[in-house]
C-alpha angles and dihedrals in degrees: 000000000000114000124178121200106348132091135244103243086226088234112150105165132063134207148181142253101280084037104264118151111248127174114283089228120117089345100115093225131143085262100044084068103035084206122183149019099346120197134267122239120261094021101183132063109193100206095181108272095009133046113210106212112227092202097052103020094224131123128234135188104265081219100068089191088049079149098052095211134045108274129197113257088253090046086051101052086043084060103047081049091061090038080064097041083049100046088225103207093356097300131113094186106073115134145155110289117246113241095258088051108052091043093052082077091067131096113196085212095077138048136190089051105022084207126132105264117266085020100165094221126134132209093025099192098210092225148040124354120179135243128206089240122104126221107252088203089060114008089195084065129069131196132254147183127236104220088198104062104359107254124152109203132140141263145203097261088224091061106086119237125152143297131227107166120196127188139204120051101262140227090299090241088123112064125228115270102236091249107132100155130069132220145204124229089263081060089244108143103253126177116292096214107117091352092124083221130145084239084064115041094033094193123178135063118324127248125257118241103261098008093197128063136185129221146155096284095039141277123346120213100213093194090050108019094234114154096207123188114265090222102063093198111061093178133059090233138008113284146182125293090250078049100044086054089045095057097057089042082053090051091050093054092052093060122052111241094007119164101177105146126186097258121252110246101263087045081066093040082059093071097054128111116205093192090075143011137207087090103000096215127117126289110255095028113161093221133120143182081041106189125201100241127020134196125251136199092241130104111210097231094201080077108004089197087077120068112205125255137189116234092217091185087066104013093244123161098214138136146271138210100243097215087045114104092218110111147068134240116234105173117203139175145195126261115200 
């Protein structure tokens, strides 16, 4: 199956509602497709102080608490700024790594960490680590990562969380975020220019022009090749996680040779523009009937009992209570 720009979860197991393992067949679940950019093995390549990420391309810091201590977002990126001056082990292009790309190191089958297996880091900080990208929602916040579990949320920039800094642009298998803008820790806009900030160095694949395009089955997402229902909101209300599958199994029966899926959780992060909220989803897009928080394929296997869910107002990854009727269904499949 062809996928463009956006990450295997690296989930191989499904489960039900309470969190009980089943069998992946026929259950319409993240594992039971195995969709997007899978890893290579052996991913990692441990090259003393630095792994290079075959899958990325891009380059971390084998010591994931280089800092020692939680810093404040400003502190962070002031520290990235003297690794540089300092060519810490050799190198003058540390930063602070962009949401996308610090969360392209999870895998949503572990916990604790939320870290591929055999990973060859050292000093794993079992919470949240920052990311150079503002929240849109509150520019005087910035998103981070929980290392336990695998969140992305976002913080007051002046609280104090880690640092894991990364370095090199990567393979351009993880798009931009849509952040063009930087921001000081007030959340004022402020000049790019030596900030260190997502809104300054942009990295990741482009966007297509338009990115979205409309055809006869729905949208098509050129940067992923994602072919989204027009209409975002499949059910009359929110339901449960088992009717939230059923609803896109219905769908499929109703159309000969359907292969519409409830997306994995990184297939509905694609869609997300950091540049703007409410919802945080790209100007010009062709939806309608946008909902706040949407349903994924994906168990939480810190507790399997909890599917999770993208907060669309913010552009949050977080979780779900599976038996719980709060979310929304969004069915999506995959153009070649």
């Amino acid at each position: 199956m062809t996928s463009h720009h956006y990450l295997h979860t690296g989930q191989r197991t499904c489960h039900t509602d309470d969190g009980h393992e089943i069998p992946c067949a026929g259950s319409g679940q993240d594992a039971s497709f195995s969709v997007g950019i899978s890893c290579p093995e052996p991913r990692f390549d441990l090259r003393g102080d630095e792994v290079v990420d075959g899958l990325t391309g891009l380059i971390w810091c084998r010591n994931a608490n280089l800092a020692e201590f939680p810093l404040t977002w400003q502190e962070a990126l002031d520290f990235v700024a003297t690794m540089n001056l300092e060519q810490r082990f050799g190198q003058r292009d540390w930063r602070m790594p962009n949401r996308r790309e610090l969360r392209s190191l999870l895998s949503l089958q572990t916990k604790l960490p939320a870290l591929p297996e055999r990973h060859p880091f050292i000093n794993v900080f079992n919470g949240w680590y920052w990311t150079s990208t503002t929240a849109a929602i509150g520019p005087a916040h910035a998103w981070y990562v929980a290392l336990d579990g695998a969140r992305m949320f976002y913080g007051g920039k002046d609280q104090s969380f880690m640092l894991w800094p990364v370095r090199d642009k990567g393979l351009n298998v993880i798009p931009r975020t849509g952040q063009s803008l930087c921001y000081d820790a007030a959340g004022k806009v402020m000049a790019c220019a030596g900030s260190g900030q997502d809104g300054e160095f942009r990295y990741g694949a482009p966007w297509p022009e338009p990115r979205f395009e409309i055809l006869h089955g729905g949208v098509l997402d050129r940067l992923t090749r994602l072919l989204w229902r027009r209409s975002a909101n499949l059910t009359p209300q929110p339901v449960i996680w088992r009717e939230a599958l059923a609803a896109v199994a219905a769908l499929n029966r109703e159309g000969a040779a359907s292969t519409w899926r409830l997306p994995t959780i990184n297939e509905l992060e694609s869609l997300v523009d950091c540049a703007t909220h409410s919802p945080a989803l790209p100007s010009g897009h062709s939806f309608v009937n946008v909902q706040e928080i949407y349903w994924s394929s994906s168990t939480s296997l810190f507790e399997p009992d909890w599917a999770w869910a993208l907060y669309l107002q913010k552009g949050a990854t977080g979780v779900g209570q599976k038996r719980s009727a709060q979310f929304s269904v969004w069915a999506v499949t995959t153009v070649d």
